[in-house]
C-alpha positions as semicolon CSV with decimal commas, in nm:
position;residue;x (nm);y (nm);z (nm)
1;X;-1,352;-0,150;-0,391
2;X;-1,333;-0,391;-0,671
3;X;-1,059;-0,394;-0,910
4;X;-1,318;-0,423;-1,223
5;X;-1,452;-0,077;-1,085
6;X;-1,095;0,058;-1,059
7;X;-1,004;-0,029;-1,395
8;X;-1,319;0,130;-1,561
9;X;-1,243;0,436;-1,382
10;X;-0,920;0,443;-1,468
11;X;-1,033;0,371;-1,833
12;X;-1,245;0,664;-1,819
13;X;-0,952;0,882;-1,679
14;X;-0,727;0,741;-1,952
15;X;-0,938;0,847;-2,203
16;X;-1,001;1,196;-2,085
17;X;-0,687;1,301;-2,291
18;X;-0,579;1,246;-2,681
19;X;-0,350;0,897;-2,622
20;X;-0,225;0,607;-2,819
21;X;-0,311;0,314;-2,729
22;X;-0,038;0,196;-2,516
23;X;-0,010;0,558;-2,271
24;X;-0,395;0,460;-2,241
25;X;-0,328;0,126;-2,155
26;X;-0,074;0,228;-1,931
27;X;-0,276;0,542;-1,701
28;X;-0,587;0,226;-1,625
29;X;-0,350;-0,004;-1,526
30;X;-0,189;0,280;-1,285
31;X;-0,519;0,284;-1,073
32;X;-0,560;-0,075;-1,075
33;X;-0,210;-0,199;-0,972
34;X;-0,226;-0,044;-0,591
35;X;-0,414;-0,388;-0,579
36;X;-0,154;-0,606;-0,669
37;X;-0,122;-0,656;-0,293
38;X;-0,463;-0,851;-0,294
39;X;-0,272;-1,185;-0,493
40;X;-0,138;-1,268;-0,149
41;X;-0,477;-1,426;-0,077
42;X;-0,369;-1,715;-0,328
43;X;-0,057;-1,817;-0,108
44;X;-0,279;-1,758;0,195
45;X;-0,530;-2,036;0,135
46;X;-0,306;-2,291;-0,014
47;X;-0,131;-2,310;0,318
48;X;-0,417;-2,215;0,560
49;X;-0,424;-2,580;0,705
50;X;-0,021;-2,594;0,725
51;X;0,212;-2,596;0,989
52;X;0,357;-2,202;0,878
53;X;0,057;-2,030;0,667
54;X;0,154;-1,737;0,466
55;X;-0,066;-1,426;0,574
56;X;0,072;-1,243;0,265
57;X;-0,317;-1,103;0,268
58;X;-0,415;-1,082;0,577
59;X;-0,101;-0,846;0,711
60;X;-0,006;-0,680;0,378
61;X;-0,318;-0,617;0,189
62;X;-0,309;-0,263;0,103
63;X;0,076;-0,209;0,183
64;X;0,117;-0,035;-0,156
65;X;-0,131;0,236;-0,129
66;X;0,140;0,467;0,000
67;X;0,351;0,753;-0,172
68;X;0,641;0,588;-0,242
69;X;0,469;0,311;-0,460
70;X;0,244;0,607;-0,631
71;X;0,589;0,728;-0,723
72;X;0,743;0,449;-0,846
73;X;0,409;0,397;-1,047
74;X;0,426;0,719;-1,224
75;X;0,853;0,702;-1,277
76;X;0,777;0,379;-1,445
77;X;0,485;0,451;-1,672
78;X;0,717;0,769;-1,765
79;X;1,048;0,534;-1,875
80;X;0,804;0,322;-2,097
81;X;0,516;0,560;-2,200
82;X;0,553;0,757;-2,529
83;X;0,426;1,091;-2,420
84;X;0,636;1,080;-2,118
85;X;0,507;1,343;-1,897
86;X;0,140;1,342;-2,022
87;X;0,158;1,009;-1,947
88;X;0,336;1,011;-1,641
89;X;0,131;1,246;-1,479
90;X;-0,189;1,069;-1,582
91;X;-0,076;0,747;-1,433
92;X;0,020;0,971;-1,074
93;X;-0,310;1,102;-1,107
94;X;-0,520;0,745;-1,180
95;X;-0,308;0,582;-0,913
96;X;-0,458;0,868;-0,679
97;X;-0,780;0,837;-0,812
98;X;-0,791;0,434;-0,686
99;X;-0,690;0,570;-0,325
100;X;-0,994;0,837;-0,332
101;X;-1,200;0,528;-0,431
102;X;-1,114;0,353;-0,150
103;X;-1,149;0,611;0,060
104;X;-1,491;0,662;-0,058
105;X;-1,616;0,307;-0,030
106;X;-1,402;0,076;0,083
107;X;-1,475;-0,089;0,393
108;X;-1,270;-0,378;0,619
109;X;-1,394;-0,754;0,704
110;X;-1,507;-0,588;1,041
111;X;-1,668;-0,267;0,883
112;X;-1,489;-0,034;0,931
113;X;-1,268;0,134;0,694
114;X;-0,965;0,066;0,551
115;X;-0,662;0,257;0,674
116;X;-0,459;0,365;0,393
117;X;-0,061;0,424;0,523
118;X;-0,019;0,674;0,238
119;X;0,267;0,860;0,411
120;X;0,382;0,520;0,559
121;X;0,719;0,414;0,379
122;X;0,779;0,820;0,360
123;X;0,679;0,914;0,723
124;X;0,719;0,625;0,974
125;X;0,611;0,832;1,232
126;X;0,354;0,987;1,037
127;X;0,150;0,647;0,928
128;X;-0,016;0,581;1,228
129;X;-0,160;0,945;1,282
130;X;-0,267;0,911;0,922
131;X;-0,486;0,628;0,919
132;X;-0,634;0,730;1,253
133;X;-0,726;1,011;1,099
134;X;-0,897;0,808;0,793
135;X;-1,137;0,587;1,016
136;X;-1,485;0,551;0,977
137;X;-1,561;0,860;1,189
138;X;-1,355;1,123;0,962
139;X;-1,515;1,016;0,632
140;X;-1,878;0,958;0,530
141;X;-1,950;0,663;0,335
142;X;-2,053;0,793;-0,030
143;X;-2,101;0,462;-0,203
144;X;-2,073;0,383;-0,553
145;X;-2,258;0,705;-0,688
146;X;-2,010;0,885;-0,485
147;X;-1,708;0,708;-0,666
148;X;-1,878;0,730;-1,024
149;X;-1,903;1,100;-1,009
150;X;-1,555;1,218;-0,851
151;X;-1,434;1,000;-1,116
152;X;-1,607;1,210;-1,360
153;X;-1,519;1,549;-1,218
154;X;-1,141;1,430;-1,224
155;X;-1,164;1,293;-1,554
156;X;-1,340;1,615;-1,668
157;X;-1,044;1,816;-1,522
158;X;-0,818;1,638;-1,670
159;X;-0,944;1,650;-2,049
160;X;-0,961;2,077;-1,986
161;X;-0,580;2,096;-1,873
162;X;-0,462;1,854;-2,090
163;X;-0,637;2,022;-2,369
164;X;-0,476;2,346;-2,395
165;X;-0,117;2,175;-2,447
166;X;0,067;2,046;-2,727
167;X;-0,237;2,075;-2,994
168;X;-0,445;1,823;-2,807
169;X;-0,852;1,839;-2,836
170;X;-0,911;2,217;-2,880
171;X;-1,253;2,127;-2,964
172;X;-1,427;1,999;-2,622
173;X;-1,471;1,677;-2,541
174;X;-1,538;1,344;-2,756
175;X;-1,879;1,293;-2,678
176;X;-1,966;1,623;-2,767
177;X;-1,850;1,586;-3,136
178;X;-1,974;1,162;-3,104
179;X;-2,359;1,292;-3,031
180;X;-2,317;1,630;-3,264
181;X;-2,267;1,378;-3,522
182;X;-2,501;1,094;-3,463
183;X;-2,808;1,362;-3,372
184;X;-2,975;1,543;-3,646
185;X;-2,975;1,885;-3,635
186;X;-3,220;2,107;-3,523
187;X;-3,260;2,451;-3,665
């Protein structure tokens, strides 16, 4: 999937919950960085026509959509967020949110889809069961409609259990109030 559609879903899941501006910041670029990996196409072409290419792309694009990098995602957004575990969580969460993106509509220069070795740097043993398991047979492509609303539904989730905690939002949801206000009333 494209990184400008992971970072406006991670936007959206950012914003689910009463941030400042820098925990915000923080939870999009959690579902964007699993991508990171994808910068190894620079070194690749410069030294396509040379006597020892780099296939930084080609053999490690999407190494770090795995567990252990979700984990050292969410440990780092904790040490530097202000609302540590609000934050924390969140940027677990977004970072999980990219992977279910890609596993809705994602697809490989042959077609197929990508394997993702979640449990790979965890489970050696496991990886390869794993992304045999996530070929094209065992899920249906949903497209970008697909995407757009599990983003939604996990964004919406999020806003109702963040709500309840710490004073945040007890009144619904932003739009709500944004329309209530901008709509005249009809009684």
């Amino acid at each position: 999937m494209s990184p400008v559609t992971h970072f406006l879903s991670g936007w959206v899941f950012a914003n689910s919950v009463k941030l400042d501006r820098r925990d915000r910041a923080i939870v999009t670029l959690a579902c964007v960085v699993p991508d990171i990996d994808g910068l190894g196409i620079i070194p690749e072409i410069l030294t396509r026509n040379s006597v020892h290419p780099l296939l930084w792309f080609s053999l490690y694009h999407h190494s770090l959509h795995n567990l252990a990098f979700a984990l050292v995602v969410a440990a780092v957004a904790f040490a530097i967020a202000s609302r540590k575990w609000a934050t924390g969580l969140l940027a677990l969460l977004s970072f999980h949110v990219h992977l279910f993106e890609d596993l809705l509509g994602s697809r490989g220069p042959d077609g197929d889809q990508w394997p993702i070795p979640y449990f790979s740097s965890v489970l050696p043993c496991a990886a390869t069961d794993l992304e045999r398991a996530m070929g094209p047979e065992c899920l249906a492509q949903c497209g970008a409609y697909g995407c757009f609303v599990a983003g939604h539904i996990l964004a919406g989730v999020a806003e109702r259990v963040f709500a309840s905690r710490n004073g945040l939002r007890k009144s619904g949801c932003r739009l709500r109030r944004r329309t209530a206000k901008a709509l005249p009333a009809t009684q």
